[in-house]
Each structure stands twice: as C-alpha cells, then as structure tokens.
N, C-alpha and C positions, 0 to 999 in steps of 0.2 A: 367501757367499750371492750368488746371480745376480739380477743386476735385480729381473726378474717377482718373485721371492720375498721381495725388501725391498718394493715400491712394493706387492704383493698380501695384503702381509702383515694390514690391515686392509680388511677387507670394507667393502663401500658400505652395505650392510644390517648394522645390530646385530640381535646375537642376539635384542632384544626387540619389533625392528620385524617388522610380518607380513609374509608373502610374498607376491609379485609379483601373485598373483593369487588369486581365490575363487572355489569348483566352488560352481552349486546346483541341486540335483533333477537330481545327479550318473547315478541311476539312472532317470532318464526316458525312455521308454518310444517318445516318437514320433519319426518322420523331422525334427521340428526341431531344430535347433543353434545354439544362439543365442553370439554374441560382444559383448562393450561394452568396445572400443580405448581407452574412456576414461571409466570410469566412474569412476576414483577424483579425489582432485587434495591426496592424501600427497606430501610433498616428503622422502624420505631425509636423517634427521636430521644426516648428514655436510654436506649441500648447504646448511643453511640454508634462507634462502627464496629463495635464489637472486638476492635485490636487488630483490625483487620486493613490494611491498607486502603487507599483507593482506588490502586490499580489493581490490585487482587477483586477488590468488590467489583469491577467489570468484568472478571471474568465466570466462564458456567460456574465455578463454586456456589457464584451468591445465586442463578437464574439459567434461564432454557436461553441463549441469546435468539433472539428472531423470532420465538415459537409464538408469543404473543401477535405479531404481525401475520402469519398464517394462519392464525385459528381467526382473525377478525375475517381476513379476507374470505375465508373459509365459510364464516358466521354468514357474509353476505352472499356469496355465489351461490351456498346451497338454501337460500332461506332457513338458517339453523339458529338456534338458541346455541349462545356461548356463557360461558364465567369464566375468569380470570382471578387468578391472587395477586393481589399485590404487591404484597411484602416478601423480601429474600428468603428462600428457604435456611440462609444460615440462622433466622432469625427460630423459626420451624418450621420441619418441612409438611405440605400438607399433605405430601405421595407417601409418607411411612406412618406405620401404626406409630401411637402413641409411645408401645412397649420396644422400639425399634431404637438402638444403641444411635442411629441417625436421625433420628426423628430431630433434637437439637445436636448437630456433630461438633464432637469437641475439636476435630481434625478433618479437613476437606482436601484430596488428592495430596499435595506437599504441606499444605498451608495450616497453623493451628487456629483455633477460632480462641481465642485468651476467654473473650467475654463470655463462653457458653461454660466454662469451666465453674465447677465449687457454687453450681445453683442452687437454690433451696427448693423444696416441693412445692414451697408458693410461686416463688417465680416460676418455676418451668408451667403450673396450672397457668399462671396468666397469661404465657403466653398461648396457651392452649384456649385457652377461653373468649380471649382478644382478635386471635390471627386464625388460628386453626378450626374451632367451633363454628364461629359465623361460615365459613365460607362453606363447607361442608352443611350445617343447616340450610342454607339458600338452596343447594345442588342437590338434597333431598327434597326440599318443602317443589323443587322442581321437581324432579321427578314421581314423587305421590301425587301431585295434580297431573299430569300425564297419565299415569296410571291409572288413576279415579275417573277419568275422561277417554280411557281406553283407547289413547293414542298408542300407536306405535312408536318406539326409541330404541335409536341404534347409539350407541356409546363410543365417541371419539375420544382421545385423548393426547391431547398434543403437547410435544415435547422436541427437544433436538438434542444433539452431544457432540462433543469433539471431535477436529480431526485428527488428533493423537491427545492420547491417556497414558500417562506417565510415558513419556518415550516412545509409544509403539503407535505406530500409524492405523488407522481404522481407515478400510478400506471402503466401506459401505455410503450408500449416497444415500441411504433411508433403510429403517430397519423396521418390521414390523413384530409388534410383542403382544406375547397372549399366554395363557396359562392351560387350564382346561380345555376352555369352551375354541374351538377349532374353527366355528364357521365363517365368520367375515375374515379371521387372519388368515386362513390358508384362500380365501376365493382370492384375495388381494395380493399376495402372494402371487398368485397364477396370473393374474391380471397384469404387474408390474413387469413379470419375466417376459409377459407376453410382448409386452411394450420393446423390449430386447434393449433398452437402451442406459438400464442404473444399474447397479452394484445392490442389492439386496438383503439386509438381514435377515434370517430366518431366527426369532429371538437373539438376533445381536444388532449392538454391539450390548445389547443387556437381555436379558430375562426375567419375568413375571414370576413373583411369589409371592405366599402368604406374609413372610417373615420381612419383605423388604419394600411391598408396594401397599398401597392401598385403594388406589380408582379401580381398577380392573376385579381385584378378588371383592370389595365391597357392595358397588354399583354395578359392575356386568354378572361377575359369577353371580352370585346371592339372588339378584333379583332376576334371575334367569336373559338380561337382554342380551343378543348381539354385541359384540364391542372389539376393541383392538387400542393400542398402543398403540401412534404414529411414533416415528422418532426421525428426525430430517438433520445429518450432517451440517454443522453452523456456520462454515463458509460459503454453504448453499442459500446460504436464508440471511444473513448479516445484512444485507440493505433493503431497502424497500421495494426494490425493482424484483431481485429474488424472490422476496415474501409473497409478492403477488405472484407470480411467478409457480413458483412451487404449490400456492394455494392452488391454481387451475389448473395444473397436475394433476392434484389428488383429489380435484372434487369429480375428475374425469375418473379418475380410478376409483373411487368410492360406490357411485354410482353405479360404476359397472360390476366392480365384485358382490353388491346387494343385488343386483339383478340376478347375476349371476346363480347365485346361494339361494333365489328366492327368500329373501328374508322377510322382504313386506309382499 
C-alpha cells in the first residue's frame, strides 16, 4: 500500500460528524448570496480541542459569534441563498488563502493553538481537503450555476468581531470592508451614515487583501460581482433578539445601497 493510502486511510471527518458546510433557502430567489467563513466553532472529533480550553473555544478565536444567526435571518428576509461552515476556523480558516501563516494559526490574539503546531504536509492537506475544499467547492459549483443561468449576484459576506482586541476598545457598531471594487461598499457606506444613528467602519475594524482574505479577492474581485464584507460588533448580535434585529437593518440597508449604485 502507498503512503497516501496508509496515512488516508482514516478521514478527518467521522461518518457521524456533519459536513463541512450547511445550504439555507438554497432555492432563493434574489441577486443576494450570502457566505459566513465562520459561522461554526465544531472542532473534528480527531483534533481534540486542539489544547485549547473550553472557554477559550467560545470565544471569536474559534468563530464570528452571532454572525451565523444573521446571515440566516438575512437568508430569509431577502429571499437569498446562504452557506455556512461549520467547523472552527482554529481548526482551518476558510477566509485565508491556503499560503496564509493563518490559514491553520499556531497562535490566535493571546491564546497558543498546541494542536496546530509541528503538522505534517498530510495533515494540514487533510484538513484542507475535509473542511476547507468542500465548502468552497459547494460556493463555486453556486455560483457557476448562476452564472450559466445569467442571474445576477451580489456577494455578501457575513462576519462580526470584538468589542475590544487586545485592550483597545473598537468603537465601531458595524464596519464595512472591500478592497478594489468600490460600488456596493461605498453606496452602503452612504446609506448607513445617512441612517445617522451607528458608528461605522470604513475598512475597519479590518481591511480587505489579497494576503489575508479570501471571499472578497476570490468570488467578488475575480469574477467581477458586486460584493462587501459585513462585519457587525458581537455584543450587538450575541442573542437571538439582536440577530434578528440587526438582520432587518441591513437588509433595509442593502437594498437600498443596490438601488442606489444601480447594481441590478
């Protein structure tokens, strides 16, 4: 027996753990498309907890908190196709290229990951193969049947982050992120301010690049659509009253900055 097929021989996933990722309101109907890079924070029963506490594993290291709960509600309001990951990015993240020092982080904010340390190139493929391939295949094989079907798709991306990183307070109630392509982040932008009532990021409390994302320069730039980085404060979104909440926010505001922009 060769290599590959001794060391392959057990999957990273058991037959009884779910897969990589979950479709909702699969048959929705409008130019939204929604992704959440990190909605789950399942750790693959082979990995353990990777060295990592349990109360560390609830915190943003392993997942977006809440973000999942908004992009559902989101899914439904706008009649939109969503995907979700399920597993924690400390296990891989699916928002960094492959080639990305975070892609598996040996170290997240204070906290060390033990288990990601001294992996072999098989392991790190596996879990590329198991977690990160599938869910990214699904989110193309989406989008080329759109394409092929000359619908139009506008590219959401739902995410949240702290309200203080290392020590310093983030002031921001929602932050909108984009790299190049300018047209839905800046009309949303305008829309929100218009609103006079949040604290706004203009690419903060992060910013868009080749070297550190991957929905945005992969599925928006590349394929020329529309798209933006949400990113929603996580004490605004931590309960389920929030999540709905925030979702009918920004499907007011989506709407309106795609009119706006004339996109469709």
């Amino acid at each position: 027996m060769d290599m590959c097929a001794t060391a392959c021989a057990t999957p990273l996933l058991a037959i009884d753990e779910p897969p990589a990722f979950s479709i909702e309101n699969a048959a929705g109907t409008s130019p939204f498309f929604f992704t959440c890079d990190h909605a789950g924070r399942r750790l693959p029963r082979a990995l353990g907890n990777l060295g990592v506490s349990a109360r560390e594993l609830q915190r943003h290291i392993a997942w977006d908190i809440g973000a999942a709960g908004v992009m559902s509600h989101l899914a439904r309001r706008l009649d939109a196709f969503a995907i979700a990951q399920t597993y924690s990015r400390l296990a891989i993240d699916c928002n960094r290229p492959l080639d990305s020092p975070t892609s598996i982080p040996l170290r997240s904010e204070r906290t060390d990951i033990p288990g990601n340390a001294d992996l072999s190139a098989m392991q790190r493929q596996q879990r590329h193969d198991e977690i990160f391939a599938p869910y990214h295949a699904r989110t193309l094989a989406e989008l080329d049947a759109r394409r092929d079907a000359g619908r139009p798709t506008i590219l959401v991306t739902v995410h949240s982050f702290t309200p203080t990183y290392l020590d310093i307070a983030r002031p921001w109630h929602v932050g909108i992120l984009y790299h190049r392509d300018t047209r839905l982040a800046h009309a949303l932008l305008r829309t929100i301010r218009d609103d006079g009532k949040w604290i706004v990021g203009d690419n903060e409390p992060y910013a868009v690049n080749d070297t550190s994302d991957y929905a945005i320069p992969v599925y928006g730039e590349r394929r020329g659509l529309p798209h933006v980085e949400l990113e929603i404060r996580q004490d605004l979104i931590a309960d389920a009253a929030g999540q709905a909440a925030w979702a009918e926010r920004v499907a007011v505001w989506l709407r309106h900055a795609v009119a706006a922009a004339r996109l469709v």
